[in-house]
MOPAC internal coordinates of N, CA, C and O (Angstrom, degrees):
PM7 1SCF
backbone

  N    0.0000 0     0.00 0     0.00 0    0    0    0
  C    1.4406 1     0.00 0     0.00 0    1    0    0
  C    1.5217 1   108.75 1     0.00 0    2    1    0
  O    1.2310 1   111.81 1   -43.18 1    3    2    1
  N    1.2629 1   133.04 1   136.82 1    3    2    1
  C    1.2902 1   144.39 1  -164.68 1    5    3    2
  C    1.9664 1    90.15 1  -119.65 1    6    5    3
  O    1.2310 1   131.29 1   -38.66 1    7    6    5
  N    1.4422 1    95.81 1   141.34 1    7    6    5
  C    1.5462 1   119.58 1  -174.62 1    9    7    6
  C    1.8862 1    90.86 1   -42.86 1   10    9    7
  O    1.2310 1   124.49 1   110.08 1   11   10    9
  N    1.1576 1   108.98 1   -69.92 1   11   10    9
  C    2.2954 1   114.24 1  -167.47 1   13   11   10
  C    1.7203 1    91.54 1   -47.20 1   14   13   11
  O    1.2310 1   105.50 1   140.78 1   15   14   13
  N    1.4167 1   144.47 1   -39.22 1   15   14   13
  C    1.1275 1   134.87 1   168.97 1   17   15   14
  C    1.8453 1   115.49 1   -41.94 1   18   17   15
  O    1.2310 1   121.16 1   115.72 1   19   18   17
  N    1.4262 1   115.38 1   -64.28 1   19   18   17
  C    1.2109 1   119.01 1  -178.26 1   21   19   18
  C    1.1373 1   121.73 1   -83.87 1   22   21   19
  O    1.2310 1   108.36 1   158.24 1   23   22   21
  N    1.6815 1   139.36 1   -21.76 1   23   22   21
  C    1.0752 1   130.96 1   122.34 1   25   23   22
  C    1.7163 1   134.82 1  -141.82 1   26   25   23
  O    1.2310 1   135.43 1   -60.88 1   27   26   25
  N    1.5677 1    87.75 1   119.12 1   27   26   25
  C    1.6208 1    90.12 1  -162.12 1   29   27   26
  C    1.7852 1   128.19 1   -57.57 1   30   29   27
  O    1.2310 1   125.63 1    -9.26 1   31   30   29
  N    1.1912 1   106.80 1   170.74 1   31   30   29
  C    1.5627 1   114.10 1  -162.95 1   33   31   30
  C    2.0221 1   101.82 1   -52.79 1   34   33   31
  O    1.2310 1   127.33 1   164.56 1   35   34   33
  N    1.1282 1   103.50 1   -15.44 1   35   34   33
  C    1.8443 1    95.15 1   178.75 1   37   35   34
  C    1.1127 1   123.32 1   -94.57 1   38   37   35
  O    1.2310 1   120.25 1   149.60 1   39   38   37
  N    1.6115 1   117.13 1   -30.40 1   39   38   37
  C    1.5702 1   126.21 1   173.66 1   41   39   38
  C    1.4585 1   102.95 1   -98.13 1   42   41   39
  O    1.2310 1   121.61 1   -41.27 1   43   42   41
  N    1.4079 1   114.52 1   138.73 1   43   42   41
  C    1.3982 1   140.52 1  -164.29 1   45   43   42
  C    1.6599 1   116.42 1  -117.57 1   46   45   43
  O    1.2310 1   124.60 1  -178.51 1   47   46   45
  N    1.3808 1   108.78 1     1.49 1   47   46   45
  C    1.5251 1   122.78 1   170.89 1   49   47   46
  C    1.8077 1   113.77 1  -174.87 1   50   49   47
  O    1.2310 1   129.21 1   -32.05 1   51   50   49
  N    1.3030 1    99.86 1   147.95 1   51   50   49
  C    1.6304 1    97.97 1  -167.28 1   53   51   50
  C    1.8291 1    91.59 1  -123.41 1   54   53   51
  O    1.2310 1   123.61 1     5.03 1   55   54   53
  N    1.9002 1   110.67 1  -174.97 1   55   54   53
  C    1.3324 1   102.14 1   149.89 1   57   55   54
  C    1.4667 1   107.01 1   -94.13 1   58   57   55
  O    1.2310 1   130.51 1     4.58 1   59   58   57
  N    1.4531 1    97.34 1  -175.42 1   59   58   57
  C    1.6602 1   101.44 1  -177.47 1   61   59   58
  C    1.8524 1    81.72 1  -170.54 1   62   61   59
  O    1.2310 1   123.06 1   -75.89 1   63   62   61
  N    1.4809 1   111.74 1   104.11 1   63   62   61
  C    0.9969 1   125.70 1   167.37 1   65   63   62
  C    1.5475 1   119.36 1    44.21 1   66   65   63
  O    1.2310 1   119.52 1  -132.74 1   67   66   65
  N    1.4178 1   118.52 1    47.26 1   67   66   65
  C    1.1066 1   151.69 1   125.37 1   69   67   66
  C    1.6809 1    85.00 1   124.34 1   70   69   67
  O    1.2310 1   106.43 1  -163.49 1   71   70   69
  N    1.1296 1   142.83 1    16.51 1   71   70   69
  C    1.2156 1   159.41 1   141.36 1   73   71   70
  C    1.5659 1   133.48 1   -39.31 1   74   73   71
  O    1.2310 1   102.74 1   -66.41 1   75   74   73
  N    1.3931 1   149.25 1   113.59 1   75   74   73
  C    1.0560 1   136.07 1   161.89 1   77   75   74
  C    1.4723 1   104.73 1   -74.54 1   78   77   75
  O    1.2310 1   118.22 1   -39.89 1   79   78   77
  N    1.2901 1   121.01 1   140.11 1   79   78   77
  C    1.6093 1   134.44 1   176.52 1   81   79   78
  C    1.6824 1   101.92 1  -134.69 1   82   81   79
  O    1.2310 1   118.05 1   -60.84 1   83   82   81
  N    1.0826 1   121.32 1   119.16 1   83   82   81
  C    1.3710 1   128.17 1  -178.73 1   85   83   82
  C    1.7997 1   104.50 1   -93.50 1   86   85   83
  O    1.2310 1   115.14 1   -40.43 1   87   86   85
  N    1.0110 1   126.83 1   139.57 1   87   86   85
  C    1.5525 1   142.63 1  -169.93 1   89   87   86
  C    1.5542 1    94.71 1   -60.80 1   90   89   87
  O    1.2310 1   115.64 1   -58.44 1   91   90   89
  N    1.3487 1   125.89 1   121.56 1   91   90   89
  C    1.4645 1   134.61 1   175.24 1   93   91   90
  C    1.5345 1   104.13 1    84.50 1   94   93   91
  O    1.2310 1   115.26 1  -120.15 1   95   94   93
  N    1.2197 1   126.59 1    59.85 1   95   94   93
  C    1.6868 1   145.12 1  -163.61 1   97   95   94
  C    1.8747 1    75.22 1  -123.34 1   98   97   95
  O    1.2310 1   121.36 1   109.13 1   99   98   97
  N    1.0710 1   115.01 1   -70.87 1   99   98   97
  C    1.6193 1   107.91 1  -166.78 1  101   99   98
  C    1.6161 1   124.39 1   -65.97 1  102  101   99
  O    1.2310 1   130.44 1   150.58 1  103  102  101
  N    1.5653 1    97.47 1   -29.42 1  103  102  101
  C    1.1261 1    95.67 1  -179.98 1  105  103  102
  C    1.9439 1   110.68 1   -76.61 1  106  105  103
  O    1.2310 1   122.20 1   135.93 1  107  106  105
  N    1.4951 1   113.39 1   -44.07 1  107  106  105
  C    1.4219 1    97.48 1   167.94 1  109  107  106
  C    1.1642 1   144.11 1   -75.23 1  110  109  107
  O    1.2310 1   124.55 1  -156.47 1  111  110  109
  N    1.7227 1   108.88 1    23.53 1  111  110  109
  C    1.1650 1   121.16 1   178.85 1  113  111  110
  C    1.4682 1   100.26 1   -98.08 1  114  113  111
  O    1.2310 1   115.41 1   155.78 1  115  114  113
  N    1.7895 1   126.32 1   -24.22 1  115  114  113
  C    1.3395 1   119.82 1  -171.24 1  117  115  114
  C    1.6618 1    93.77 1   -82.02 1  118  117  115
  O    1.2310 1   117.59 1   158.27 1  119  118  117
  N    1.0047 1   122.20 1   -21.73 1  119  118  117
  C    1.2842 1   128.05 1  -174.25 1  121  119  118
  C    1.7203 1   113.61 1   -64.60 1  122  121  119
  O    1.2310 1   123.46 1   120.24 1  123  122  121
  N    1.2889 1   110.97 1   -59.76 1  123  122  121
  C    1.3136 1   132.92 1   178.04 1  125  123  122
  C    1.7884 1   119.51 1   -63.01 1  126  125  123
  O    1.2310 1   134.25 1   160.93 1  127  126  125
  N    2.0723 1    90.05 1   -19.07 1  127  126  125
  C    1.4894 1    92.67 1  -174.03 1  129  127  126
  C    1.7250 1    98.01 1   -90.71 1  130  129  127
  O    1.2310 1   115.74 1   146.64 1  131  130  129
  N    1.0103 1   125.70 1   -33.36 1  131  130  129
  C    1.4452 1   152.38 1   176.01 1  133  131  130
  C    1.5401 1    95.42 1   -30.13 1  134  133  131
  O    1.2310 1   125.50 1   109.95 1  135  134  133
  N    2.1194 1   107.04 1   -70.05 1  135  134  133
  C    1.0104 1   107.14 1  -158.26 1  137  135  134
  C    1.7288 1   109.71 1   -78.60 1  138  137  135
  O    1.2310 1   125.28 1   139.23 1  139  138  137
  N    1.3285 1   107.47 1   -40.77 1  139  138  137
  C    1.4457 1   107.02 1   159.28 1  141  139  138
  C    1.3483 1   117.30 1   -23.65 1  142  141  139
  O    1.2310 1   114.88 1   132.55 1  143  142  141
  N    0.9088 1   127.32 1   -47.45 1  143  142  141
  C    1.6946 1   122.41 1  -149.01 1  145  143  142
  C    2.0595 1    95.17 1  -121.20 1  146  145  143
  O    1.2310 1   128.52 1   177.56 1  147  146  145
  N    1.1910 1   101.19 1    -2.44 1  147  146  145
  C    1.6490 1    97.83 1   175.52 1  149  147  146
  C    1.7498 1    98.04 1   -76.29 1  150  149  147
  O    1.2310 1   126.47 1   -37.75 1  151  150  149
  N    1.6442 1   105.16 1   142.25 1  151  150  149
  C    1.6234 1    99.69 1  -169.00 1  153  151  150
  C    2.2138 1    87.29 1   -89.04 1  154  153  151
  O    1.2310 1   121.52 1   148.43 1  155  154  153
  N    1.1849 1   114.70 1   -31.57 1  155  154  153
  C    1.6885 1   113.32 1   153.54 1  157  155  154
  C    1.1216 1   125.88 1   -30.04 1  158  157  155
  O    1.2310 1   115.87 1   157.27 1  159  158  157
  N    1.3746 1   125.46 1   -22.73 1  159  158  157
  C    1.6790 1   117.53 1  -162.97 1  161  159  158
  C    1.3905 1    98.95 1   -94.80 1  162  161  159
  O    1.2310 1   115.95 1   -32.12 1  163  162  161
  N    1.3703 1   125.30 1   147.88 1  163  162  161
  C    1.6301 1   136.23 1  -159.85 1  165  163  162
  C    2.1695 1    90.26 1   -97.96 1  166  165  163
  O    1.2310 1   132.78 1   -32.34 1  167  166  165
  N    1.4210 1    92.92 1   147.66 1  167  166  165
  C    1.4697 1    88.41 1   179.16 1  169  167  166
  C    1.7485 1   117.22 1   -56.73 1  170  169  167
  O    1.2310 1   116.88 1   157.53 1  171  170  169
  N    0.8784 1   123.53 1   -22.47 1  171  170  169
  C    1.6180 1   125.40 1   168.57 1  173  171  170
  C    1.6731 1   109.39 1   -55.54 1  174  173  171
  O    1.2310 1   117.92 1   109.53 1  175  174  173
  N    1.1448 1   121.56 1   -70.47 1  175  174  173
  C    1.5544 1   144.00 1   163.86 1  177  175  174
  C    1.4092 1    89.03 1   -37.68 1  178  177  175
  O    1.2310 1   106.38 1   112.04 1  179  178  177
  N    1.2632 1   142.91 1   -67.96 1  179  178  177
  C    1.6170 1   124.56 1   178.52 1  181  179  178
  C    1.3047 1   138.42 1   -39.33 1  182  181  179
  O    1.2310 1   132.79 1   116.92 1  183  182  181
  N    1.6234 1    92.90 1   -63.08 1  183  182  181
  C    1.2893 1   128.96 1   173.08 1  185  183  182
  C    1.6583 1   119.22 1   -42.53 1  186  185  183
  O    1.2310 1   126.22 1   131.91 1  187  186  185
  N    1.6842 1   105.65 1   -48.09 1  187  186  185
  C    1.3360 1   111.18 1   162.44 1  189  187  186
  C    1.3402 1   118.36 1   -71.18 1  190  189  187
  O    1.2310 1   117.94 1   140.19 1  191  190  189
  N    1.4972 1   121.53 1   -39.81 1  191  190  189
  C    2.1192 1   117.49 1  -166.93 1  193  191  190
  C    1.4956 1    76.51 1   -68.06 1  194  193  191
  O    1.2310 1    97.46 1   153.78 1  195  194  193
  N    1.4529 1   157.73 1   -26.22 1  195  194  193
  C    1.2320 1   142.81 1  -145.89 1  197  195  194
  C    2.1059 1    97.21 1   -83.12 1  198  197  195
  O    1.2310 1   129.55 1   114.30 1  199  198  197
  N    1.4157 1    99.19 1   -65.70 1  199  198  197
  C    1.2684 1   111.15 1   167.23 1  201  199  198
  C    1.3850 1   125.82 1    -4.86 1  202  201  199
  O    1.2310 1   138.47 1    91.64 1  203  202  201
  N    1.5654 1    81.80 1   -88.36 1  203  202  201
  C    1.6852 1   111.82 1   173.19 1  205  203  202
  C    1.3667 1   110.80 1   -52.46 1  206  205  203
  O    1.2310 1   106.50 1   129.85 1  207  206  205
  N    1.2832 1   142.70 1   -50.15 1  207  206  205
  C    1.2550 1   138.13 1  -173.99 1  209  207  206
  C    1.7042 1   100.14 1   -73.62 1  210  209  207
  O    1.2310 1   118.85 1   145.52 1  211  210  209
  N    1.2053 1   119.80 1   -34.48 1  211  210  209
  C    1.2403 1   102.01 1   172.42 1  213  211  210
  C    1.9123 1   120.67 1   -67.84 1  214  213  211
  O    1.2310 1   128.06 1   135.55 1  215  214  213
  N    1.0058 1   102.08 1   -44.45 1  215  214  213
  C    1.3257 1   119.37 1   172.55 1  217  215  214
  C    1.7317 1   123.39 1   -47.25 1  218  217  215
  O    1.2310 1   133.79 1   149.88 1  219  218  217
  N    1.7533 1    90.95 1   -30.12 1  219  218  217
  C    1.8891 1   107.50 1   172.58 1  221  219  218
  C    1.5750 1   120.36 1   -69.58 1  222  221  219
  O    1.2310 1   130.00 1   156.74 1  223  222  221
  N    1.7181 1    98.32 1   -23.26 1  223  222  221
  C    1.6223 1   108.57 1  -149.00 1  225  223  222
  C    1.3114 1    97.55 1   -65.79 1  226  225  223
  O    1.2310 1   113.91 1   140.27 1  227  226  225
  N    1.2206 1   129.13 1   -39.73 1  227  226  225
  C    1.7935 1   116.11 1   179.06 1  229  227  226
  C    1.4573 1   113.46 1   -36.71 1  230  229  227
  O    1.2310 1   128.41 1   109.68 1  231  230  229
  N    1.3738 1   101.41 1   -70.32 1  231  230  229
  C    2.1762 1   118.05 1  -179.98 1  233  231  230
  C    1.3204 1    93.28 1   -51.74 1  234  233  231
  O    1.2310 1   115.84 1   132.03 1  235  234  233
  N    1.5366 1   125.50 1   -47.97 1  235  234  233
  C    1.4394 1    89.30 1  -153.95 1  237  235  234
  C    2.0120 1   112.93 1   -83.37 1  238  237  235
  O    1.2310 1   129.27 1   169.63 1  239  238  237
  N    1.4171 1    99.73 1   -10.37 1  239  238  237
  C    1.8133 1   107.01 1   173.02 1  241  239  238
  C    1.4364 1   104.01 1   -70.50 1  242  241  239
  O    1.2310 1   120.00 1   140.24 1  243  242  241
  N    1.4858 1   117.61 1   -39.76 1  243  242  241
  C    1.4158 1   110.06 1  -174.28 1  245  243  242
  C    1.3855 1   122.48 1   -65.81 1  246  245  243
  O    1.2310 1   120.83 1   154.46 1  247  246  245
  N    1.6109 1   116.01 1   -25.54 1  247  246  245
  C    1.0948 1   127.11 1   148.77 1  249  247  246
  C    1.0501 1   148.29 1   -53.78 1  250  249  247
  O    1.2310 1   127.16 1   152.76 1  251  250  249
  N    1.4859 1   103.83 1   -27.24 1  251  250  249
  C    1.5045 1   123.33 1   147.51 1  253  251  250
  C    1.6794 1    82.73 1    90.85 1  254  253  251
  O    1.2310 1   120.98 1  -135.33 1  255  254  253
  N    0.9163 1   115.74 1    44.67 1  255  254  253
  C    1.9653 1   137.43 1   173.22 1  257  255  254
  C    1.7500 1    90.17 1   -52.58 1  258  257  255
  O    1.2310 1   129.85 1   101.70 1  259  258  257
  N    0.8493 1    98.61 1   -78.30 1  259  258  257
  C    2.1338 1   122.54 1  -153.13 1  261  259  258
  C    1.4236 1   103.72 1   -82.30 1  262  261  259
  O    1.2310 1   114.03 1  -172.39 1  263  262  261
  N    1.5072 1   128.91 1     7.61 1  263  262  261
  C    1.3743 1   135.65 1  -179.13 1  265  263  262
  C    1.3650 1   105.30 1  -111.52 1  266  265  263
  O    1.2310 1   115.92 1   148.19 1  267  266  265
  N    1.4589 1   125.35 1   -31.81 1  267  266  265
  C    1.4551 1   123.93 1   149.53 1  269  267  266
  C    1.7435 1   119.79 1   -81.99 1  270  269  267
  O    1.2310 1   113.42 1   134.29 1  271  270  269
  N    1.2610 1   130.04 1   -45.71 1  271  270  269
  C    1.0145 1   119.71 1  -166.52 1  273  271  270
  C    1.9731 1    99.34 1  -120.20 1  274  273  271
  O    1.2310 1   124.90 1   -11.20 1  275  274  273
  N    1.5431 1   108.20 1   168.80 1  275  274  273
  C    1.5970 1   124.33 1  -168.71 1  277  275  274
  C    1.3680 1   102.97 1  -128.24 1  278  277  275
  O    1.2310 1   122.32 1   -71.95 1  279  278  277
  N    1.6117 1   113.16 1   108.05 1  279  278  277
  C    1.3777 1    96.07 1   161.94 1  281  279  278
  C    1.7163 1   124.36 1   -72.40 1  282  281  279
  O    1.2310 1   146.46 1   -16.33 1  283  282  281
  N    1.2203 1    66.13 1   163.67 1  283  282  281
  C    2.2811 1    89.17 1  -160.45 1  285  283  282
  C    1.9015 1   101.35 1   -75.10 1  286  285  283
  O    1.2310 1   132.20 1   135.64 1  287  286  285
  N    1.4087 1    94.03 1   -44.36 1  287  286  285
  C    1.6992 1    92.32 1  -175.83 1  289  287  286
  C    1.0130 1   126.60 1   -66.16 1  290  289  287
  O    1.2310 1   101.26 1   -85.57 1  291  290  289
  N    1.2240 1   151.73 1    94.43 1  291  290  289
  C    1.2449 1   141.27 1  -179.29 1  293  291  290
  C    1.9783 1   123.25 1   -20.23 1  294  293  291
  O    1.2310 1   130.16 1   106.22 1  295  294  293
  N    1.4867 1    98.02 1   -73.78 1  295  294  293
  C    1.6174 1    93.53 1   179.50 1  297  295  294
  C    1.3334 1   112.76 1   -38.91 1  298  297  295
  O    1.2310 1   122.53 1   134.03 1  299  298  297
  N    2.1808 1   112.75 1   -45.97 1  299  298  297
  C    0.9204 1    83.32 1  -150.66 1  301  299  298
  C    1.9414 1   113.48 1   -81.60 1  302  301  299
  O    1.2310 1   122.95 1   153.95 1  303  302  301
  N    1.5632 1   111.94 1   -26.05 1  303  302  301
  C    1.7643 1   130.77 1   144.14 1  305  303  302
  C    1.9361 1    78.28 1     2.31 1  306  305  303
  O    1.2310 1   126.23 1    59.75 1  307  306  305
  N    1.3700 1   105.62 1  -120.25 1  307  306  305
  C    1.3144 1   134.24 1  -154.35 1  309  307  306
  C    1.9973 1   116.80 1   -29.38 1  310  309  307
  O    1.2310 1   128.47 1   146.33 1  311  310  309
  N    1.5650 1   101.29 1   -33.67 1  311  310  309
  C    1.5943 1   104.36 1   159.71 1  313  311  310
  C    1.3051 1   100.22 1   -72.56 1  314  313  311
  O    1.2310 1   101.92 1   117.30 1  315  314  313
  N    1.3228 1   150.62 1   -62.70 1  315  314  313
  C    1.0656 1   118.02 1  -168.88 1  317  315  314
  C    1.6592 1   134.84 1   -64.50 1  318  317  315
  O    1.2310 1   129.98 1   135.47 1  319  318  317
  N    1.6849 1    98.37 1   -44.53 1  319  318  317
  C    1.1113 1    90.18 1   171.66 1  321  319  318
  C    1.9461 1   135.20 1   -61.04 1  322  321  319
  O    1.2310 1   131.91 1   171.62 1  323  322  321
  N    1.4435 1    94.60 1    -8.38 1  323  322  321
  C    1.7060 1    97.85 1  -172.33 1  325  323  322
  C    1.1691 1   100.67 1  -125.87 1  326  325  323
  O    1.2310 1   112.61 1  -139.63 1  327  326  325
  N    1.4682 1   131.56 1    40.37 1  327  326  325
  C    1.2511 1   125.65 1   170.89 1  329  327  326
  C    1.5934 1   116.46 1  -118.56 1  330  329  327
  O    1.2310 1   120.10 1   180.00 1  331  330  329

């Protein structure tokens, strides 16, 4: 399955197990995990990828994100899993 299969270039969010998931939900979570875990990022810049990634965790469980794949980082492992 190619990304325009599951959601094409006009719709910008689908459901996903009774879930709204908006198109680029996964990708700004690698983004947010990036800055999280960059020892560069200023506590503001944390403080927010922290937010937002918390704020993702619904879409990204409904997606069943963390049932195929394990994050590697510890901190960040443990926010997701206990948040």
């Amino acid at each position: 399955m190619r990304a325009e299969d599951l959601l094409p270039d006009d719709i910008n969010q689908g459901q996903f197990n009774g879930t709204t998931v908006r198109k680029g939900t996964v990708g700004a979570f690698l983004i947010n995990a990036r800055m999280l875990s960059d020892p560069l990022s200023n506590v503001e810049q944390r403080r927010r990828a922290e937010q937002d990634i918390i704020a993702a965790l619904p879409a990204l469980r409904a997606l069943g994100l963390f049932e195929i794949l394990q994050v590697r980082d510890l901190a960040l492992r443990t926010l997701c899993e206990h948040t």
